[in-house]
MDTraj code that builds the backbone (N, CA, C; nanometers):
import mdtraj as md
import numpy as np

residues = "UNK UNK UNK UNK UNK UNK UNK UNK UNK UNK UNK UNK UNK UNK UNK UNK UNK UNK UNK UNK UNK UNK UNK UNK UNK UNK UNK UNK UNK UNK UNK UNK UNK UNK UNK UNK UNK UNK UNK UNK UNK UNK UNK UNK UNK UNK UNK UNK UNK UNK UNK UNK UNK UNK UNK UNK UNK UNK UNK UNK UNK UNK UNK UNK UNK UNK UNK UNK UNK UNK UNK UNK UNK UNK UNK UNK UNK UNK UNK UNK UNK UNK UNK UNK UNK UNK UNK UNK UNK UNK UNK UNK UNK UNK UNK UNK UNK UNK UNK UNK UNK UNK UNK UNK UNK UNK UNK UNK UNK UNK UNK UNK UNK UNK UNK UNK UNK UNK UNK UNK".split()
xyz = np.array([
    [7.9879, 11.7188, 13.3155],
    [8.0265, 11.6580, 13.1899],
    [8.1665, 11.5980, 13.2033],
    [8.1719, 11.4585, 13.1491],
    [8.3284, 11.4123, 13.1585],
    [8.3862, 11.4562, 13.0593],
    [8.5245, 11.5129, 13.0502],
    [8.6354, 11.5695, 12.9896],
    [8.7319, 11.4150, 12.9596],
    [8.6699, 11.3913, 12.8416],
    [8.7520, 11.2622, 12.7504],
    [8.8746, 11.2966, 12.6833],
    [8.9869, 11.2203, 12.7513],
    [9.1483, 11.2457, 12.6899],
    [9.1549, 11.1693, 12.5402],
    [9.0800, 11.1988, 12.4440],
    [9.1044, 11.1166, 12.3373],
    [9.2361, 11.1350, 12.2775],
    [9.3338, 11.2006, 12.3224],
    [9.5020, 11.1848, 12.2558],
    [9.5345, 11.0773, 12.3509],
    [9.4938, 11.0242, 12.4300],
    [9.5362, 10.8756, 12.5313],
    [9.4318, 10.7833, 12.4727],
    [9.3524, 10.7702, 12.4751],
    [9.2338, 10.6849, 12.4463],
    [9.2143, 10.6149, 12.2643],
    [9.2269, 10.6890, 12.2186],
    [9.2043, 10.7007, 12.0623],
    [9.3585, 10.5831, 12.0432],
    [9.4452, 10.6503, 12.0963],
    [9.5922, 10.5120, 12.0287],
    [9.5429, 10.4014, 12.0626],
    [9.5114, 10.3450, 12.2181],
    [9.4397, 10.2393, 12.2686],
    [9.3689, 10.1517, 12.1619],
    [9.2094, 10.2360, 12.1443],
    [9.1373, 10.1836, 12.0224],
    [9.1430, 10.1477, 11.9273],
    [9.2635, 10.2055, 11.8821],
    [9.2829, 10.1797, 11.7212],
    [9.3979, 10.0564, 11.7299],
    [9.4931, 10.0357, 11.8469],
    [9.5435, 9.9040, 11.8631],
    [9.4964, 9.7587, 11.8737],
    [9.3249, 9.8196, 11.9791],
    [9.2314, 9.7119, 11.9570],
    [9.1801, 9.6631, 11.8476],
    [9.1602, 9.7759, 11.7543],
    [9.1106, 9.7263, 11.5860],
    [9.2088, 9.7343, 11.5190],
    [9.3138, 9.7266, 11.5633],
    [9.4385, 9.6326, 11.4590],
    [9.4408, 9.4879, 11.4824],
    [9.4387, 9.4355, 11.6570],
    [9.4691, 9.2853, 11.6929],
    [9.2775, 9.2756, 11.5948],
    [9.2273, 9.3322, 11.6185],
    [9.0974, 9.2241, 11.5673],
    [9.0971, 9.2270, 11.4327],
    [9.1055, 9.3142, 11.3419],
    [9.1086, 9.2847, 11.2035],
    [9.2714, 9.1998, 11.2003],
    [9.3514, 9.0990, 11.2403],
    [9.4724, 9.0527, 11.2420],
    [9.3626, 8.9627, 11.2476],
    [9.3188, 8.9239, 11.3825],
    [9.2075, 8.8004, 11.4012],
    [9.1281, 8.7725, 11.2478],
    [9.0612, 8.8739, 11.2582],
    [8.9094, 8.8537, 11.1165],
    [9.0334, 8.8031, 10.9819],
    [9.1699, 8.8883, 10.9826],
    [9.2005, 8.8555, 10.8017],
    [9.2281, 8.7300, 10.8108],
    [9.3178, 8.7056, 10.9418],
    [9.3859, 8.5453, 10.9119],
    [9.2825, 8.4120, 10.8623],
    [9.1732, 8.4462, 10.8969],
    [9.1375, 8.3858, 10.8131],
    [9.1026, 8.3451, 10.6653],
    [9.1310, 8.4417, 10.6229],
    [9.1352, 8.4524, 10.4678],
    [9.2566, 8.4400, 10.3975],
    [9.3679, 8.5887, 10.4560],
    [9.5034, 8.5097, 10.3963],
    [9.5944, 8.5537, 10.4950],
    [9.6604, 8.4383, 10.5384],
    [9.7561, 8.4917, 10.6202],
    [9.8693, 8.5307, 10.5822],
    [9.8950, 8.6218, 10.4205],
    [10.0051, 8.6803, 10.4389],
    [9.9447, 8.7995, 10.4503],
    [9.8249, 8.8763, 10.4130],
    [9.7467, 8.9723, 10.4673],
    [9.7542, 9.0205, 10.6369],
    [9.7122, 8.9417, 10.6544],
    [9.7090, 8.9051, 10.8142],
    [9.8674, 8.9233, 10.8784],
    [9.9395, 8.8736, 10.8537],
    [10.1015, 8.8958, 10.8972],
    [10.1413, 9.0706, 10.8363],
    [10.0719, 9.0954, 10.7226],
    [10.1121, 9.2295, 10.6827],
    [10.0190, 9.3639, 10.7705],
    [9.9476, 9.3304, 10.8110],
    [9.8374, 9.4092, 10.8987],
    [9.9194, 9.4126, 11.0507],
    [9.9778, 9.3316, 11.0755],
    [10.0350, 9.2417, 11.1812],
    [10.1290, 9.3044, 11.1823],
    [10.2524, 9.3246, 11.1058],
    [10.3495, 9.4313, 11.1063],
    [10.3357, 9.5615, 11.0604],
    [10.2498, 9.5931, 11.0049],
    [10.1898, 9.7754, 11.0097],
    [10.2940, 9.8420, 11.0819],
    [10.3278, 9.9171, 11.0447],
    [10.4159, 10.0376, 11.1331],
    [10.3153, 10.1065, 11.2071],
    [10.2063, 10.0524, 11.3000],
    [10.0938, 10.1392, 11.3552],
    [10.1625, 10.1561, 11.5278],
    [10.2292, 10.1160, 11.6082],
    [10.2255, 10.1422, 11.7176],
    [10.3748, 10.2683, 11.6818],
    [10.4039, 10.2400, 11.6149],
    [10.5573, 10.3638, 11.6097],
    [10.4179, 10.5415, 11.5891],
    [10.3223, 10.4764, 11.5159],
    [10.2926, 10.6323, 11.4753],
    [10.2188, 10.6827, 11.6185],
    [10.1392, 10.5658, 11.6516],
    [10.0642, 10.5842, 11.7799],
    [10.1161, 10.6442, 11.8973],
    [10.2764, 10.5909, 11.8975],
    [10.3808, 10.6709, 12.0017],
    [10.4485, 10.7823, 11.9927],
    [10.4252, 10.8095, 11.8517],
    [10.4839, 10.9406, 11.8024],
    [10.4013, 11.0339, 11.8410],
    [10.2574, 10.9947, 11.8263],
    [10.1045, 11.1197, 11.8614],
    [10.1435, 11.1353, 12.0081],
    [10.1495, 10.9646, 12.0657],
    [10.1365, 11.0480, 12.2071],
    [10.3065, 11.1318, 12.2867],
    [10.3574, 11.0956, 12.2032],
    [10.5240, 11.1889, 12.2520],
    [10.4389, 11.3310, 12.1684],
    [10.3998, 11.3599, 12.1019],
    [10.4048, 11.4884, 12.0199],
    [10.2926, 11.5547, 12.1227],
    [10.1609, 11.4950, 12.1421],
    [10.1007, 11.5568, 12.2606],
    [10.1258, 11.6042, 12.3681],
    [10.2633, 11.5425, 12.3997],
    [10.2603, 11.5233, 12.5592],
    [10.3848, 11.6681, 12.5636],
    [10.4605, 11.6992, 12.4167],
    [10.5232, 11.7905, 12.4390],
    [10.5514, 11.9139, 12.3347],
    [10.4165, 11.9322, 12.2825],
    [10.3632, 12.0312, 12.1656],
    [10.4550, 12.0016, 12.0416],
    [10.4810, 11.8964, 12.0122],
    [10.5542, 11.8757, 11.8803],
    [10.7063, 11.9705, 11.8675],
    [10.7720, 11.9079, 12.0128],
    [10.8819, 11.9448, 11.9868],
    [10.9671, 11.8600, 11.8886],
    [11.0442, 11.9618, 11.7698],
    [11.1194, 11.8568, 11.7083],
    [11.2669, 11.8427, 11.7534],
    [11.2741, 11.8619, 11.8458],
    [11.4273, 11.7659, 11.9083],
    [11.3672, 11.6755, 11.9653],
    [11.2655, 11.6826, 12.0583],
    [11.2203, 11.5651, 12.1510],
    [11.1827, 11.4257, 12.0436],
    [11.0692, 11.5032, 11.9253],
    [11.0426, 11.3645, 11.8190],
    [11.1945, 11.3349, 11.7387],
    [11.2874, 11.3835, 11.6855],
    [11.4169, 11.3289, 11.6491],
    [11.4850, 11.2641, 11.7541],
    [11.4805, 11.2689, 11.8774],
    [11.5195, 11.1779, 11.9794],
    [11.4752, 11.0345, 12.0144],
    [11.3399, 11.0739, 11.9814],
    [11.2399, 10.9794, 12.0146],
    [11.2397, 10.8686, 11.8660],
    [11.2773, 10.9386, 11.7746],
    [11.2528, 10.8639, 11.6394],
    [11.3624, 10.7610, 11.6307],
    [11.4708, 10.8394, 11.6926],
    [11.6460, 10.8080, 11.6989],
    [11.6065, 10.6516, 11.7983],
    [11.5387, 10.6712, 11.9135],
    [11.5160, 10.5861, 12.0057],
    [11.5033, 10.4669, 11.9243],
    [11.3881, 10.4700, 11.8822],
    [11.2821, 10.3802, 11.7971],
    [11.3530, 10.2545, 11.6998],
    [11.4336, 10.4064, 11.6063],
    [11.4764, 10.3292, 11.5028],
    [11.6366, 10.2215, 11.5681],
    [11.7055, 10.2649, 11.6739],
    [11.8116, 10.1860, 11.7595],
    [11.7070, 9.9960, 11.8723],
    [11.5868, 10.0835, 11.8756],
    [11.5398, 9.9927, 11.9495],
    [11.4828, 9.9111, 11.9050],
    [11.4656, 9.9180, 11.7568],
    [11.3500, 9.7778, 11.6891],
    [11.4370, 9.6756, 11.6527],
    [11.5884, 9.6965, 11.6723],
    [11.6554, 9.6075, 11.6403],
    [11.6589, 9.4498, 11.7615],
    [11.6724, 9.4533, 11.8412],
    [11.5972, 9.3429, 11.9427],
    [11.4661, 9.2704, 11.8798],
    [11.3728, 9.3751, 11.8377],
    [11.2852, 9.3127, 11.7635],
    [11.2539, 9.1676, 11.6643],
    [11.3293, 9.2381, 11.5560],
    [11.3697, 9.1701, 11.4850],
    [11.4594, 9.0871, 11.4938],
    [11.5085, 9.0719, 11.6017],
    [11.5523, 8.9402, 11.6456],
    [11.4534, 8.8539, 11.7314],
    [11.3943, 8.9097, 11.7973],
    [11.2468, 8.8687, 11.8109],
    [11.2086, 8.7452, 11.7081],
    [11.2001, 8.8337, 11.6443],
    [11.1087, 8.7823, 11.5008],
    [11.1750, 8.6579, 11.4286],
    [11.3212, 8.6961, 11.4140],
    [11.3908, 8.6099, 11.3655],
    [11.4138, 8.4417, 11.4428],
    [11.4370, 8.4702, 11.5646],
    [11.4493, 8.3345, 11.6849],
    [11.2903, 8.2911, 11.6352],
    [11.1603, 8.3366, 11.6536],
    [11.0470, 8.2579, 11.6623],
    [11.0570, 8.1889, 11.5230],
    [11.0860, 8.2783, 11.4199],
    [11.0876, 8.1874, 11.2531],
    [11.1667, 8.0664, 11.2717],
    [11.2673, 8.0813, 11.3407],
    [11.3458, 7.9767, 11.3226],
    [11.3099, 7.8467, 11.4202],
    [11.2325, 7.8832, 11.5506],
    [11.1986, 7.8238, 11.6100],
    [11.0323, 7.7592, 11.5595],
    [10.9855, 7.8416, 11.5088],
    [10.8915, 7.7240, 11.4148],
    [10.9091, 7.6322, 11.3032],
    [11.0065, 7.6760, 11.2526],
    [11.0353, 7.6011, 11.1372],
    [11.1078, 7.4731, 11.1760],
    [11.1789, 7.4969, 11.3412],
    [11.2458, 7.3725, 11.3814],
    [11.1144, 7.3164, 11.4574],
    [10.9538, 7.3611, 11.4457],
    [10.8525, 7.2498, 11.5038],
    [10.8457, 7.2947, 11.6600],
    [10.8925, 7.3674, 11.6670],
    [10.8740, 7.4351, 11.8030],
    [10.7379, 7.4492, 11.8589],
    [10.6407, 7.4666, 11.9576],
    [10.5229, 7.5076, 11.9735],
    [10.5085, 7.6516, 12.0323],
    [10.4159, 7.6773, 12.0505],
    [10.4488, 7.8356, 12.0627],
    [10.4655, 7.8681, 12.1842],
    [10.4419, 7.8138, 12.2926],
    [10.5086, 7.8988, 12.4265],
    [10.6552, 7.8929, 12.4515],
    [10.7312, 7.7291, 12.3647],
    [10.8983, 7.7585, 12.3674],
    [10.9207, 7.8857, 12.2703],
    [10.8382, 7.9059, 12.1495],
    [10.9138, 7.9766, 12.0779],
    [10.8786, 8.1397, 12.1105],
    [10.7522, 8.1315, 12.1448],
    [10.7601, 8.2710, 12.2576],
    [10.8637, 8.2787, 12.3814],
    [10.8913, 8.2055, 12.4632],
    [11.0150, 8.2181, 12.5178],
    [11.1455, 8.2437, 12.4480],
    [11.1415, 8.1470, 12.3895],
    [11.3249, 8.1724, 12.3229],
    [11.3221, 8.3224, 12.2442],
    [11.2380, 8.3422, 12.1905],
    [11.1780, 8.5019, 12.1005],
    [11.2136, 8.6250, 12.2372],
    [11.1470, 8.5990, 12.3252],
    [11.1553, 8.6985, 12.4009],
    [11.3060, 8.7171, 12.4884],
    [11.3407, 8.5799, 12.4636],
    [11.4734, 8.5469, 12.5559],
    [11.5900, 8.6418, 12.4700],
    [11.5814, 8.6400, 12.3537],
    [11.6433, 8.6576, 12.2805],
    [11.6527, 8.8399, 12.2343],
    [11.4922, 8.8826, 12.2520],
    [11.4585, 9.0335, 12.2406],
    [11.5403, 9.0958, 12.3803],
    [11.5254, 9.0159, 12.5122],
    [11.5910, 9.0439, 12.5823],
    [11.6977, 9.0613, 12.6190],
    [11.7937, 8.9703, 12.5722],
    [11.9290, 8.9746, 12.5518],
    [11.9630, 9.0898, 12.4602],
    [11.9699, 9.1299, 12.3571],
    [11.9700, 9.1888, 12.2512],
    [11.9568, 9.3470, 12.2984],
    [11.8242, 9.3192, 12.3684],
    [11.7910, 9.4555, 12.4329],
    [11.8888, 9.5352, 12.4925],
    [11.9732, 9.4375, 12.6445],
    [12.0758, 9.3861, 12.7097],
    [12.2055, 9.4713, 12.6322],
    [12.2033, 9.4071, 12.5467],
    [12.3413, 9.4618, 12.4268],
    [12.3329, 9.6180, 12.3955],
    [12.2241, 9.6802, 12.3051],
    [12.2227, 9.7835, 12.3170],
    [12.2443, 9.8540, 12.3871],
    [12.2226, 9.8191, 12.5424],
    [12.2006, 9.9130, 12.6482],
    [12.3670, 9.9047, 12.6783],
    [12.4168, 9.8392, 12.6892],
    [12.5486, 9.8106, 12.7146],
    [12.6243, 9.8755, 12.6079],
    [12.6247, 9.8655, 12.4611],
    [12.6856, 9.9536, 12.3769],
    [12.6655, 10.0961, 12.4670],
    [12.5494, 10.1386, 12.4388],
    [12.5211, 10.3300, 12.4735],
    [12.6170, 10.3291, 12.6200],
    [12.6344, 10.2434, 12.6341],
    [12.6625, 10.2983, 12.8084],
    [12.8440, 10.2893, 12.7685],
    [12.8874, 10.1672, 12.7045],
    [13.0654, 10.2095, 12.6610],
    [13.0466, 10.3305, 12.5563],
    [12.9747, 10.3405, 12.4595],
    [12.9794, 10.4942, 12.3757],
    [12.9726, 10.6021, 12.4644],
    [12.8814, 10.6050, 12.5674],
    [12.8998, 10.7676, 12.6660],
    [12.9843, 10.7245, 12.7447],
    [13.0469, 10.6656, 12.8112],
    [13.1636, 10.6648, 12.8919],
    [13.2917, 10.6962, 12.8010],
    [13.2922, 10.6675, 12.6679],
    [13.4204, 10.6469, 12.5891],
    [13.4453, 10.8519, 12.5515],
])
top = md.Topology()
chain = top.add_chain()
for i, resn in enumerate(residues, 1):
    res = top.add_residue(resn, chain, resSeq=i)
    for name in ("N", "CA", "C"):
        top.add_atom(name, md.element.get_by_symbol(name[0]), res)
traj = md.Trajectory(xyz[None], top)
């Protein structure tokens, strides 16, 4: 009999039926569709699998939460460069570049803050 890891498997799936109901709403309304689209679903999905992987320690999930909430900020700059880059008519592989160029940099920054805060 195969021994199925559904605390690995199950986050997977349910990411797949987020991108496809994103697919199915946009057609109806895409502010639906953009709101399905930003769901807070992969933060919880990473929380199950950090909490599995270490019996629901709560220093490890306050670390991990701490992570999260320092790291979505790149994000949203993400988010912010592509808005602006569509609205300037952009097509989407520049504005996926400059988006990511930009998550990257950003990223870049953070990492560079934490590193003068623990040296300081």
């Amino acid at each position: 009999m195969i021994d199925i890891a559904w605390g690995r498997i199950l986050p997977v799936l349910v990411s797949i039926g987020i991108i496809i109901l994103v697919a199915v709403l946009r057609e109806y309304s895409k502010t639906i569709a953009s709101i399905a689209a930003t769901m807070p679903i992969n933060i919880p999905l990473a929380l199950w699998i950090v909490a599995a992987g270490d019996g629901q320690n709560p220093a490890v999930m306050a670390q991990f939460t701490e992570a999260v909430f320092i790291n979505i900020w790149p994000t949203i700059v993400f988010i912010l460069i592509v808005w602006l880059a569509a609205r300037a008519g952009w097509t989407l592989v520049p504005m996926l570049l400059a988006g990511y160029a930009g998550w990257g940099v950003s990223l870049g920054l953070i990492f560079l803050i934490r590193q003068v805060l623990h040296a300081a």
